[in-house]
C-alpha positions, 0 to 999 in steps of 0.5 A: 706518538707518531708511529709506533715503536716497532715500526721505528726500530724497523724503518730505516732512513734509506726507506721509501713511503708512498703516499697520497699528495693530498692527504699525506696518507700511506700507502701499501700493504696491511703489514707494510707502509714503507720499502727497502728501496725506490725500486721497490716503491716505484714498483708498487706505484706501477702495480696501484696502476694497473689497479686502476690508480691514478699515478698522478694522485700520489708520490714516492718520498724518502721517509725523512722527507716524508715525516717533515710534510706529513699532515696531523689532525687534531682529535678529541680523546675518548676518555678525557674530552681533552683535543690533541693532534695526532699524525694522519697515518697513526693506526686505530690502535694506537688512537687515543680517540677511539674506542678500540684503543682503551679496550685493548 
């Protein structure tokens, strides 16, 4: 499971991600990963800025395109040793590889 489903049924595909070229990793508030408009993704790349971000390290994508060059990682899960891949961006609740997940 990519993303969970209250993230889909809130996403649109006219949504703007910001992330990490290198890693693929999202950026954005604790609560918000994605934005309603380039407008609004560029604004936040400005305010990473002046935080003292380099620009250069990250981009501004659609979410479709984005979800094509996300990177996965592979993990072992906690309960079974068995390996699986997961996305970069999958949260720790949601990892199967983590103890947080089977305590919930």
């Amino acid at each position: 499971m990519r993303y969970n489903d209250n993230m889909m049924k809130n996403m649109k595909t006219t949504d703007f991600v910001v992330y990490n070229k290198k890693t693929t990793q999202l950026v954005g508030s604790k609560n918000r990963k994605w934005f309603r408009g380039l407008a609004a993704a560029k604004a936040h790349l400005t305010r990473m800025s002046k935080m003292g971000y380099r620009m250069s390290d990250y981009a501004i994508s659609d979410f479709e395109s984005f979800y094509a060059i996300e990177k996965t990682e592979e993990k072992i899960n906690l309960m079974t040793g068995k390996k699986f891949t997961q996305s970069v961006n999958t949260p720790r609740s949601c990892d199967p590889s983590t103890e947080l997940y089977w305590t919930m």
